[in-house]
N, C-alpha and C positions, 0 to 999 in steps of 0.2 A: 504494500500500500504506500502509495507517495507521501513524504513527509511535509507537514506543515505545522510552521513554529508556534508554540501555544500562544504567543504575543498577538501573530496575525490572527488566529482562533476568537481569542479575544476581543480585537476590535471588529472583526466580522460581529460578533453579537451585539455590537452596541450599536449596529444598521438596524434603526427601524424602517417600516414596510413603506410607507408612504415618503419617507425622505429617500429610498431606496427607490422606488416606481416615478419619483418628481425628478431625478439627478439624472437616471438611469436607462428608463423606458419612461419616457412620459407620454408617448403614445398609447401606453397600455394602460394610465391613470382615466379617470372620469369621474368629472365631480357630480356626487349626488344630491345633498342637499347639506347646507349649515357646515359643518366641519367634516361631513362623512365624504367619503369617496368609495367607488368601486371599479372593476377594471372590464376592460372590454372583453377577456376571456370568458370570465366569468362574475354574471351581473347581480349574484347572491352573496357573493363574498363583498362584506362591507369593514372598511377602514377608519377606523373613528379613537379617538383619546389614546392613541399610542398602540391601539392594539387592534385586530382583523379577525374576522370570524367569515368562514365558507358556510353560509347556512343550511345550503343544500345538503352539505355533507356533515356536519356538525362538526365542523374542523376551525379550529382555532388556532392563534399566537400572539406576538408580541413580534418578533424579528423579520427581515429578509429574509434568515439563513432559514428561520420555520417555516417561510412561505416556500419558498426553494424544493426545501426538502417534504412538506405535507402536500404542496396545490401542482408542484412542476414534474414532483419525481424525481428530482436530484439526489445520489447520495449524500454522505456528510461531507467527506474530503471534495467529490466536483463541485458541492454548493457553494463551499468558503472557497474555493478556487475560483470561483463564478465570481464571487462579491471582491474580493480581493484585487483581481485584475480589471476588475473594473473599477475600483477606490484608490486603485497603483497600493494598494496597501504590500508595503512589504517589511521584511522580518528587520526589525533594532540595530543598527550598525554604529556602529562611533563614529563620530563624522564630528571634528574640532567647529566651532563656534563661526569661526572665520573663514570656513571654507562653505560655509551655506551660503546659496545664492537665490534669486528672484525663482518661483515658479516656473517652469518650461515644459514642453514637448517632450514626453517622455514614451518615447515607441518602445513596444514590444521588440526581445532581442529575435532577429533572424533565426528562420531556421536552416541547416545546410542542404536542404532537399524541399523542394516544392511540390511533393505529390497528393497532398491533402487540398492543397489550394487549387492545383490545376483541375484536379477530379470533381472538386465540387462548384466549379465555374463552367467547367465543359457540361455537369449536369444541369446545369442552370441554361443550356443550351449556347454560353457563350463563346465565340469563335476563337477558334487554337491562334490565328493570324494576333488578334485583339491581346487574347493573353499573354503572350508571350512579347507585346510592343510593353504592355504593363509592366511585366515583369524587367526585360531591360530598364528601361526607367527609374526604375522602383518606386513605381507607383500604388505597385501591387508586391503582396508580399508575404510567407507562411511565418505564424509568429513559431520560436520554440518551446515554452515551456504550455502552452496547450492547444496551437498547430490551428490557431485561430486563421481568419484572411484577413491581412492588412489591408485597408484602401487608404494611401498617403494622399495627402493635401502638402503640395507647396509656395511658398512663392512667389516672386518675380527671379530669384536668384536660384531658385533652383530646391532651398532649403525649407527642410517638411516642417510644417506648421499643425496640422491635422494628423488625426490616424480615427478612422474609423475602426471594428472590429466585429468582425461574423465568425459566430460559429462553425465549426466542419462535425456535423452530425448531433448538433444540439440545436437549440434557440434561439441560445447567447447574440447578444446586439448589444454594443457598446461604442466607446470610446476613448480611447490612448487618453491620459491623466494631463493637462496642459493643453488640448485640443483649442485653437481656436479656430470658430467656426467663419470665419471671415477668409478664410486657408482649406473650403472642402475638397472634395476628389473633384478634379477638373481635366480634361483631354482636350487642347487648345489646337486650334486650326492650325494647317501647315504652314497655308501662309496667311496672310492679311486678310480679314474676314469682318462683314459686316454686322454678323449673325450666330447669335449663342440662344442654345435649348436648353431647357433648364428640366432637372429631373430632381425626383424626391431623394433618391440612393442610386449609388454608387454599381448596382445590382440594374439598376434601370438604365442608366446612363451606359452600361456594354452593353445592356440588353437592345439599344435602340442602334449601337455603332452597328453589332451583327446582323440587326437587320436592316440597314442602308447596304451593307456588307452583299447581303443577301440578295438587295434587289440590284445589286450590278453596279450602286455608286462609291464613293469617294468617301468613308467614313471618319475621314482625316477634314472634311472638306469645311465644315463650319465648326463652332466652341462650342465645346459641352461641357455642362456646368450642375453637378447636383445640389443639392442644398442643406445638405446633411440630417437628412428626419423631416420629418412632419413640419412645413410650418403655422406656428397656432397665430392666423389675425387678430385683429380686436373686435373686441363687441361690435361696436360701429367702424364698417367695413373701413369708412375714408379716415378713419386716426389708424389701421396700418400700417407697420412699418417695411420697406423693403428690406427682403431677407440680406444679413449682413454680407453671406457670401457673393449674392448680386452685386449687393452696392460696392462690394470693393472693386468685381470685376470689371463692371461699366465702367467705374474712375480710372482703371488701369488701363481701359481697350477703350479711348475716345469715338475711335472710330465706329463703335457699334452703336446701332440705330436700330436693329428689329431684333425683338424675343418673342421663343416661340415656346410654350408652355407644354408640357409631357406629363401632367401628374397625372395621379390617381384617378381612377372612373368611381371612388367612393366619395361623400359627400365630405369629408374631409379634401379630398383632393380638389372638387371643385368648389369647395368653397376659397382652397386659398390662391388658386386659378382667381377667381374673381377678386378677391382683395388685392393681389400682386398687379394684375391690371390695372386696377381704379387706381392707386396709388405711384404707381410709376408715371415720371414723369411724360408730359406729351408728347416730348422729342422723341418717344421710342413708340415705336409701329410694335404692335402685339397680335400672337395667332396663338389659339389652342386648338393643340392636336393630340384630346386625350388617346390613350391607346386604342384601338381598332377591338381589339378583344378581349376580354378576360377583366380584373382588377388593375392594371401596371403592367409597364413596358415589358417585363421579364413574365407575365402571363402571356402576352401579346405572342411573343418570341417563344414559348412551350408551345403553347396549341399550333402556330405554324409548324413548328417542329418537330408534333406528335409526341413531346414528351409528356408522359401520364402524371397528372396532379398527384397521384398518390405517391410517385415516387419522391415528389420533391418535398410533401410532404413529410416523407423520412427524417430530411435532415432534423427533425423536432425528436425522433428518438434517438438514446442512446447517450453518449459521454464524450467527450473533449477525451483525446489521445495524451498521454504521458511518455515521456521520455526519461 
């Protein structure tokens, strides 16, 4: 069984559920009413004064690590591994006074073999050409100590500012400790280009290159730009803010003038289709072009390609690999 120091053990328990699902997955939050909240998985389980109850199930806690291991199926050791790398929690080291510095980017270390990452990007239907331009770059990348996929965000110099993180045969969705989201996964025109498409993830954004790929064009040809997660508007559509990752890239790339919109076919997705529009300024010409089929460009991209939902479904069972 892989070892994990009782220090990290520790702070893993002092993750409660709601500060754990706001920092972490806030797409899988949903506010219910007054201080309660519940999640989109499951709209029985209520979050309220520190502590969570599945009422369906009569299951209860107080932590992440209980919700993990009672609602997800996690063991013990993958649970606090789960919370851990996603907290960058790691084990007490001596480090003098004067050698602490500012917050930073803290990527996951490499791993020396890519075959976890490749195999669950080519089941995703993404194109070998795609992944392997990624891969040189290091845009993309298998973590080692749990064989996660990196998606790096850099940027104007070349230096990663972002790291997204997915699972290979779990759930897991995170991000690298330092991320700023101003730095998401992005795949910039070859050359000079008027025109950047903006997608939710990282997973959406190959998924739409391999199918330009597919239909015989130039997948290098305009800027493609994720956004890193969900983004949540405001109440009143017009006090919206543009997603930071947009705003930085419009300031950097003057020359663009038309975005073209890729989200979600859920009402999440087109809601913030609509608020990104109203709120950007006039000088930019706007099209949406939700996906053609399924939920998202990576459903779109399966059912072209005859891969069975239930396969990719998979990746939800099972455990993060050890070395």
């Amino acid at each position: 069984m892989p070892y994990v120091a009782p220090e990290v053990v520790q702070r893993v328990k002092q993750i409660d559920l709601l500060t754990y699902l706001k920092s972490y997955e806030p797409y899988e939050l949903v506010h219910f009413s007054g201080h309660t909240y519940t999640t989109r998985s499951h709209d029985s389980l209520k979050i309220s004064n520190g502590k969570w109850m599945w009422w369906s199930r009569g299951i209860g806690g107080r932590s992440a690590l209980d919700y993990l291991i009672k609602v997800r199926g996690y063991d013990f050791v993958q649970a606090v591994q789960t919370i851990a790398e996603q907290a960058a929690i790691q084990p007490p080291v001596s480090i003098p006074a004067e050698k602490k510095t500012e917050k930073k980017l803290i990527l996951p270390k490499p791993y020396r073999y890519q075959t976890y990452a490749v195999s669950y990007l080519q089941n995703r239907g993404i194109d070998v050409e795609i992944i392997q331009y990624c891969l040189k770059t290091g845009q993309i990348y298998e973590s080692e100590n749990y064989h996660n996929v990196v998606f790096v965000g850099t940027d104007q110099s070349g230096i990663p500012r972002y790291a997204a993180l997915r699972g290979v045969g779990t759930d897991f969705v995170g991000e690298a400790s330092g991320s700023d989201k101003n730095y998401s996964f992005c795949i910039p025109a070859e050359e000079k280009c008027c025109e950047v498409h903006l997608f939710e993830s990282a997973i959406d954004l190959l998924s739409y290159a391999t199918e330009q790929k597919l239909n015989g064009g130039n997948w290098r040809e305009t800027h493609l730009l994720s956004l890193a997660g969900v983004y949540q508007p405001a109440k009143e559509i017009e006090k919206s803010k543009v997603p930071a990752a947009l705003t930085r890239f419009l300031k950097e790339h003057p020359e663009v003038d038309r975005v073209v919109f890729h989200l979600d076919n859920d009402r999440t997705g087109r809601l913030a289709t609509r608020a990104i529009r109203t709120v950007l300024p006039k000088k930019y010409q706007t099209r949406d072009e939700p996906p053609k089929q399924g939920n998202d460009c990576n459903d779109s991209l399966c059912i072209r390609l005859g891969i069975r939902q239930t396969k990719r479904e998979k990746r939800h069972i099972g455990r993060n690999f050890e070395r």
